[in-house]
N, C-alpha and C positions, 0 to 999 in steps of 0.2 A: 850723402850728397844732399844740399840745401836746393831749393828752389822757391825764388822768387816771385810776383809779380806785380806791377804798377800798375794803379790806376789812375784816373785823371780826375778831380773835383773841383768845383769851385766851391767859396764861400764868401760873404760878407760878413762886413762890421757895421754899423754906428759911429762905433770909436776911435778903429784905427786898423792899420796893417797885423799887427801885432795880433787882436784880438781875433781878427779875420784869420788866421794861421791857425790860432790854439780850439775856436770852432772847429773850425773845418777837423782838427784832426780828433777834437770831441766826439765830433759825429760820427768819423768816419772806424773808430774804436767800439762804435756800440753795433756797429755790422762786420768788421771786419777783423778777423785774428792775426798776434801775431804781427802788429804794423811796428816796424823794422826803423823807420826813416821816411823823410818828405823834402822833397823841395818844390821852390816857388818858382813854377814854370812863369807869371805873368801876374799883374799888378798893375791897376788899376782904380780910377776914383770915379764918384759920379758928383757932378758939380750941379744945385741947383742957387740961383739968386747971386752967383759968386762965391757961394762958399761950398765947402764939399759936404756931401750930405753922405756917402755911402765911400767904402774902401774893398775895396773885392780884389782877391788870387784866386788866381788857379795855381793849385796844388796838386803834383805827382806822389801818391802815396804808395811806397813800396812795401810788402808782409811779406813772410815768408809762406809758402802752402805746408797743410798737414799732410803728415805722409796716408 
């Protein structure tokens, strides 16, 4: 029998949505074993002068646990 669990993270970009994703799950591999899958609970920008300056998710990242 398998068992799961999700966590909840955010991350930023610079760049883009895209980069902001593959962070996050960078980071999130160098603590955690075994990450299965992710998806983007939420997506958002930060807007300075008109133009976007930051891109951030929140990210559900699911592992599996050691037995």
């Amino acid at each position: 029998m398998t068992v799961a669990k999700t966590v909840e993270l955010t991350s930023s970009s610079s760049n883009s949505f895209d980069d902001a994703v593959a962070e996050g799950i960078r980071r999130a591999n160098k603590t955690l074993k075994n990450i299965k899958g992710a998806w983007i609970a939420d997506h958002q920008v930060k807007v300075d002068n008109g133009e976007i300056s930051e891109y951030l998710v929140r990210l559900k990242v699911t592992f599996v646990l050691d037995d």
